[in-house]
N, C-alpha and C positions, 0 to 999 in steps of 0.2 A: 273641141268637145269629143269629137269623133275618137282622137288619138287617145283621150281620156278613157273614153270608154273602152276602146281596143285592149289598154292597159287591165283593164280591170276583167273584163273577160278571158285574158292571160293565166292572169291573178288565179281566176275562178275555173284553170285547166276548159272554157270553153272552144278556145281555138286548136286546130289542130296544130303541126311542126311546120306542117306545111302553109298555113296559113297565118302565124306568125307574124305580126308586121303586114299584113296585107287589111289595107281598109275594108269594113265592114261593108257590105253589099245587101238592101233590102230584097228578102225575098221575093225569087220570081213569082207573077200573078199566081198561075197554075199552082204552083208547089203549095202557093200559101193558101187556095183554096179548097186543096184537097185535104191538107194537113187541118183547116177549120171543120171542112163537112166531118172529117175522121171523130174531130174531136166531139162534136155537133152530136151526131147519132149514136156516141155514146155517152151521152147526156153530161158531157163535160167543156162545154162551149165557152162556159164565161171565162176561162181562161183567156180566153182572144179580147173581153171585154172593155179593154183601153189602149187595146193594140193601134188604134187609127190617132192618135195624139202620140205615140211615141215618138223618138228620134232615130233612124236611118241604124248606128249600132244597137239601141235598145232593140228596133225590131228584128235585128240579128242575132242576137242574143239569146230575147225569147223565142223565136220560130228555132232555130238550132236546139235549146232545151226540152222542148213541145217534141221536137222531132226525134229525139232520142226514147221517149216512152210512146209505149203502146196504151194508148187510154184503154180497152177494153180488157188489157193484160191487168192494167191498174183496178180496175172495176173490179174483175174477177180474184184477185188475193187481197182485197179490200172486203169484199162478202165472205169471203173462206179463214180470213185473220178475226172480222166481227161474229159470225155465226159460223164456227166451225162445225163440219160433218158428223150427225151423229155415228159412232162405229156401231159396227152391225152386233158388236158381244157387249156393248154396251152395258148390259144387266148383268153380265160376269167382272167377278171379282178381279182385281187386279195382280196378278203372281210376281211378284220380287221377290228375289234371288242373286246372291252373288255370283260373279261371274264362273265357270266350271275351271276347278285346278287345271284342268289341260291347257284352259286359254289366258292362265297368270302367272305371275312370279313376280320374288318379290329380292330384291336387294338385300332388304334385312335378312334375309334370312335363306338365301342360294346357296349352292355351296360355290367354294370359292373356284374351281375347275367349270365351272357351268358360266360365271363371271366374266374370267379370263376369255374362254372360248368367242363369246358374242363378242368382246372385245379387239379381239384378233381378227373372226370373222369381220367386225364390221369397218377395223382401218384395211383390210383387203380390198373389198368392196370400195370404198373411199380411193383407194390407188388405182381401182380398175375402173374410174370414172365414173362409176354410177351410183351416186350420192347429191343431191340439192339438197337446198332449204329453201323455203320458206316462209317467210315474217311478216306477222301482222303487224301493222304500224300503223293504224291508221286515225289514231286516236290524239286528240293535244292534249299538250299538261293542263287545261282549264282549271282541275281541281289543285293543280299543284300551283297554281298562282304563276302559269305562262302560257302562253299562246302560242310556243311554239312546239315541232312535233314532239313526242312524249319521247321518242330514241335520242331527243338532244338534250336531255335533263343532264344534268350534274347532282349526281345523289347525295355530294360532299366528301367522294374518296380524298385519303390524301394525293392520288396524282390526280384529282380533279379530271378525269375521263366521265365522258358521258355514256348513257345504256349501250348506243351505237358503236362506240367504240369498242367497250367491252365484249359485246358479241362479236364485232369482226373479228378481233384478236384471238378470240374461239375460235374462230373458225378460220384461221392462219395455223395457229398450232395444231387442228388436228390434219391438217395438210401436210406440217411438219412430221410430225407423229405417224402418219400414213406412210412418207417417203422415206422415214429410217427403217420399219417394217418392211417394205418392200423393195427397198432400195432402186425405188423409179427417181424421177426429176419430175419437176412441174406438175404437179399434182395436183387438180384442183375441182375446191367444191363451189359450182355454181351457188349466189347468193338472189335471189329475186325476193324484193321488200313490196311488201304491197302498203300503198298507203291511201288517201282518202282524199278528196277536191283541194281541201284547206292546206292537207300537209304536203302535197307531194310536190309543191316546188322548193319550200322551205327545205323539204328530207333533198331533194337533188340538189340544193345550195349550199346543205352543210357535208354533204359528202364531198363533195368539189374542193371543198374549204379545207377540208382535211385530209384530200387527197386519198379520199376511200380507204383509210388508214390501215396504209401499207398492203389493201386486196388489189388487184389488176381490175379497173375499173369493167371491162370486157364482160369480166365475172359477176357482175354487178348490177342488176337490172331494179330498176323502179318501175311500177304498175298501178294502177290505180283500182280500187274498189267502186263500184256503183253506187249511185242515190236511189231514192226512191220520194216521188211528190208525197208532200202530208197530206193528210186527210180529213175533211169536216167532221165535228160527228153526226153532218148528214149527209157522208159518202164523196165529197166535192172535194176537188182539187183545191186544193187554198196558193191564193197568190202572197209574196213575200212583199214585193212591192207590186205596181202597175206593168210593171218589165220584167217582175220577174218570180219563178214559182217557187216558195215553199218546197227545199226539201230536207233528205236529212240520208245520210250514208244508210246501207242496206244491212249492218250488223257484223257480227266477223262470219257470219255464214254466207258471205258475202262476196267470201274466197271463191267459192266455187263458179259463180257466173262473171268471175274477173278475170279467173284462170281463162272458161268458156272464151271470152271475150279478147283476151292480150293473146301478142305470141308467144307465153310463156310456154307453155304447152309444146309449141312448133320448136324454141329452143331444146330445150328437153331431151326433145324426140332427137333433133341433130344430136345433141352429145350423149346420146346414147344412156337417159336417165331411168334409173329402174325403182330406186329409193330415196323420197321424200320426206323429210323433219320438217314440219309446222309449227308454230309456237306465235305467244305474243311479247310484243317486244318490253311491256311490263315488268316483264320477271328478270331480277339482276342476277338471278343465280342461276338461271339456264343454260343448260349442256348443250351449246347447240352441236350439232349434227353427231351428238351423243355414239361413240361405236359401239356402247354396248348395245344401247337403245336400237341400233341399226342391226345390230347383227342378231339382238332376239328376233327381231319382228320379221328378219330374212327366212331365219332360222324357224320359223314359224307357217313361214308362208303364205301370212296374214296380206290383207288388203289396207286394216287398218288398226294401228295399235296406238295405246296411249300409256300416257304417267302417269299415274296417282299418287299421292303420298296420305298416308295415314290418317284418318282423321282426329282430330286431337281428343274428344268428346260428345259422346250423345249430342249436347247441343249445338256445336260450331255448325254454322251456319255456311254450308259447303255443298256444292251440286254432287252427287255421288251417280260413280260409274255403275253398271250392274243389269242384270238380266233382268227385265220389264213383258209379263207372257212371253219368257222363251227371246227375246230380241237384245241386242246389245242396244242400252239404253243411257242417259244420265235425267234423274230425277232429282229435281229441289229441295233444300231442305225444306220448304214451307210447303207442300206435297207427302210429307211423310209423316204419318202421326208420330207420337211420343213412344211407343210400344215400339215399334219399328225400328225409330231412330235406337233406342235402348237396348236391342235385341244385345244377346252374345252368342259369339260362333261356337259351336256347338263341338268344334273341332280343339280350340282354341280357348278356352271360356274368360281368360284373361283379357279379350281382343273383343270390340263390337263385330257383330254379323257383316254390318256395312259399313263400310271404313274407307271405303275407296273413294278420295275425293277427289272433283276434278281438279287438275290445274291447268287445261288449253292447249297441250303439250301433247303432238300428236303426228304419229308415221304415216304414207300415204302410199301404197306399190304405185307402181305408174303408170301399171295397167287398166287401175282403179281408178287413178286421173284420165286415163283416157274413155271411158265412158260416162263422163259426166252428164251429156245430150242426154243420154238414156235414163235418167233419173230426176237432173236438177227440178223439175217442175213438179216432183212431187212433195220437195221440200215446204213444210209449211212456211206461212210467217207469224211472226207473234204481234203483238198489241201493246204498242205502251201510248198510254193517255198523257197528252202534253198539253202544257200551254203554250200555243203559239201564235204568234204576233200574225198579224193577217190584214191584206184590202177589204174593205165592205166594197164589194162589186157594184153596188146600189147607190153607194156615197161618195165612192174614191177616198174615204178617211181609212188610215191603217189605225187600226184597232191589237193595243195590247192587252188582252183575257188577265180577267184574276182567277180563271179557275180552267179545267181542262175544256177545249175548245175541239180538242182533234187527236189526230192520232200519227202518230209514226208506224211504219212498218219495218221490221228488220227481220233476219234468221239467226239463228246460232249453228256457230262450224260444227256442232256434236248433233245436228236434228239429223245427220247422212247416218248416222249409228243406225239406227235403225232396219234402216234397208240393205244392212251387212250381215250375214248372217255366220253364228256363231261359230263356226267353224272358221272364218276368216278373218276373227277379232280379237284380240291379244289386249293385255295389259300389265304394266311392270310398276310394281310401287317400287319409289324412291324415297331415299332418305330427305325430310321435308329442310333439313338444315344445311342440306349440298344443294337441295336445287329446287327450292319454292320460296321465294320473299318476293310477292306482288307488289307493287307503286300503284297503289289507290287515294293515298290522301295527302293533304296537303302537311307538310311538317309542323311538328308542333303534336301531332292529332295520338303517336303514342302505339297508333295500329296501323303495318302497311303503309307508312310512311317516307320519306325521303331518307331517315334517324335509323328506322329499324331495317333499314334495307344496305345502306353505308353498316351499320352495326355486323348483320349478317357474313356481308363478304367477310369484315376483319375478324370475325370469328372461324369463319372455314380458313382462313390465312392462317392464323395462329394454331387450329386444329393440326393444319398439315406441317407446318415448322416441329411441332412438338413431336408430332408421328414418329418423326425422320430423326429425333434426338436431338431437336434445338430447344432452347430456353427463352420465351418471351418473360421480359421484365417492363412495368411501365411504373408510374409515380403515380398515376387514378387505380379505383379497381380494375382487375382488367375486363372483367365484361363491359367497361364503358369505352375501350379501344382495343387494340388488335396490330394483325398484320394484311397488309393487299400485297397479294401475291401475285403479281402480273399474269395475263394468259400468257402470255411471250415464254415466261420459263414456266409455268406448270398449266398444264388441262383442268387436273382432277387430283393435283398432290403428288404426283409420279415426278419423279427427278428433279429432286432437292436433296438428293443427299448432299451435296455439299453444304448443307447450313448442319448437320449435327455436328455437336459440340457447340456451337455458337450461340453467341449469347444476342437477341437481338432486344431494343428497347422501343416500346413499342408506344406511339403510332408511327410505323413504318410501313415504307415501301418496297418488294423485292421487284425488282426491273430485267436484273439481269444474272448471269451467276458471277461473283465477284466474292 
């Protein structure tokens, strides 16, 4: 039973590396009575409530979970998530405003020497070692009909790669791309995946598996994001079973007290890291460690810059970037009236006022990482009302709700905007059709799906074949197929000429130059 259990505490990242294979040990008296009174006095006891009928790993289990939260930490963003602080301007109106021309630019519409420049500037940067990423991962395909992490999906390309891979191979080629620019050797951009309880042995099993496809594993760092206990909705920690608490991951804002927490930070520092690309591992068309992206936001001198791409219409339903009184902010679409959302730029009149949508896609200086202590607690958290399955502390019966019972607590990576001020905050719209198709649904659904995401890529494929003076031909329309243009031979469309003149019949694969 024991081993059983060890296993599954494995499972569930509770053991540490070093405890691994070593039997579970019930907590010493002392430890486990001050860790009760802690909980006790902050009126959060009954968690200990069935602890005296456990078994030896159960009680190991739970005392080790118990022991990693601060119950009165819990209390206090539990009252500040349900009864938030009223602000002191309260009765003042609220000022939106896009962001100031100084702190944007946009793709569409740069000139083309302003492009290049950040481009150059930022595979420099990239050879001079001071570039990472990254990656939110910490989410499963649940919606997508798997349960494993969302980076191991297979969207349906034809060489049947999955998200993970596709990014590594991003970011092999702009290591390539960086060492013909600068004509260094070994050139490399640290990779650090942040993933979540559930995903991060799965995500370290399938890297293993495919031998970190073809990155130096060195370069390669898995981390885990934080949980946080669910909540009653009257304030109480809710148990999952008798052994064990109710929780739920911290959000992707989640980064920041993971970073706080791992030696991501400490690596960093060793190799001398100055600029940071964030992103989620959702989006199959993401630029990772982008040199343009890198080199405006160098170029800028920013702390913290982001993507936006355009929004499609008054109504899409999109969190938009934008000055909030004077602060770099992102507001919801269900926060903005119809007048609002409607407005036109007054510069532009063809163009909505606010158009800047998010897509999660975000630069970090590393200076800026490095004072995280100095800020993170000011970060809110927000409130989503759940149903969730629970002990009656009273009964010992777990109880499955038909309606919301409690609550979650999480943050979003964009509530840090905020407390950036706008001198230090950049953003660069990008082409929505190079580098935004989200995996939100299951296939089938028609939106943000597995369909339109495979669709995607073969259409920036076929874009770039045609640029370059090649002929896709297929026997369907061809927007129902294309071309995947491997990262291996192109980034972003750059060195393919060898396909003009060439007739390709499409659905294909470009792998290599041949």
């Amino acid at each position: 039973m024991a081993s059983t259990f060890n296993t599954l505490l494995d499972k569930l990242h509770l053991t540490t590396k070093e405890e691994e294979g070593t039997p579970a040990k019930e907590p010493a008296e002392e430890e486990l009575n001050e860790l009760k009174d802690r909980y006790t006095k902050a009126g959060q006891g009954q968690v200990f409530t069935f602890y005296d009928e456990l078994s030896v790993p159960e009680k190991a289990g739970l005392f080790e979970r118990l022991k990693s939260f601060d119950p009165n930490y819990v209390n206090e963003i539990t009252q500040k998530a349900l009864h938030p602080p009223q602000s002191s301007d309260k009765d003042q109106e609220t000022k939106l405003e896009p962001l100031p021309e100084t702190a944007s630019a946009s793709i569409l519409d740069s000139k083309d020497e302003d492009i290049q420049s950040w481009y150059t500037s930022g595979l420099q940067l990239v050879s001079k070692g001071q570039v990472a990423v990254v990656l939110m991962a910490g989410g499963q395909g649940t919606r997508l009909g798997s349960s494993d992490p969302k980076g191991c999906f297979n969207i349906g390309l034809p060489s049947q790669k999955s998200l993970f891979q596709i990014q590594a191979e991003r970011i092999w080629k702009v290591q390539q791309l960086a060492e013909k620019e600068s004509g260094k050797k070994d050139i490399v951009i640290p990779w650090y995946v942040m993933t979540s309880g559930p995903t991060r042995r799965p995500t370290e099993k399938f890297f293993e598996e495919h031998d970190y496809f073809g990155l130096n594993k060195d370069n390669v760092s898995i981390f885990e994001q934080g949980v946080l206990p669910c909540i009653s909705n009257e304030g109480k920690i809710l148990l999952e079973s008798k052994a064990k608490v109710a929780v739920a991951p911290d959000g992707n804002g989640g980064i920041y007290q993971a970073l706080l927490k791992s030696d991501v930070r400490t690596d960093m520092r060793k190799r001398g890291i100055q600029h940071i690309h964030a992103y989620c591992v959702d989006n199959c068309l993401v630029k990772v460690a982008d040199p343009v992206f890198i080199g405006f936001a160098a170029a800028k001198d920013v702390d913290i810059a982001t993507k936006v791409v355009r929004k499609r219409n008054a109504k899409e339903s999109v969190g938009l970037i934008l000055q909030k009184n004077g602060k770099p902010d992102v507001v919801e679409y269900s926060e903005i009236d119809n007048a609002t959302a409607e407005a036109k730029d007054p510069n532009k009149p063809d163009l909505l006022k606010f158009r800047a949508a998010n897509i999660v896609n975000h630069y970090y200086s590393f200076r800026f990482l490095e004072s995280i202590e100095d800020w993170v607690r000011q970060l809110p958290f927000h409130v989503a009302r759940k149903k969730i399955p629970y002990v009656n502390v009273e009964t010992g019966e777990t109880i499955k709700p038909d309606k919301p019972n409690g609550v979650k607590l999480e943050q979003f990576v964009f509530d840090v905007f905020p407390l950036t001020s706008l001198e230090k905050f950049a953003c660069m719209e990008v082409k929505r059709e190079d580098e935004f198709s989200p995996l939100k649904n299951a296939r089938g659904t028609g939106e943000d799906d597995p369909d339109t995401s495979r669709q995607d890529i073969l259409n920036q494929g076929r874009r770039w074949v045609e640029n370059v003076g090649g002929v896709v031909e297929s026997e369907v329309p061809i927007e129902e197929t294309g071309v995947e243009v491997s990262p291996l031979v192109s980034y972003g469309g750059e060195g393919l000429e060898f396909l003009q003149g060439r007739t390709i019949k499409a659905p294909a694969v470009i792998e290599k130059e041949d």
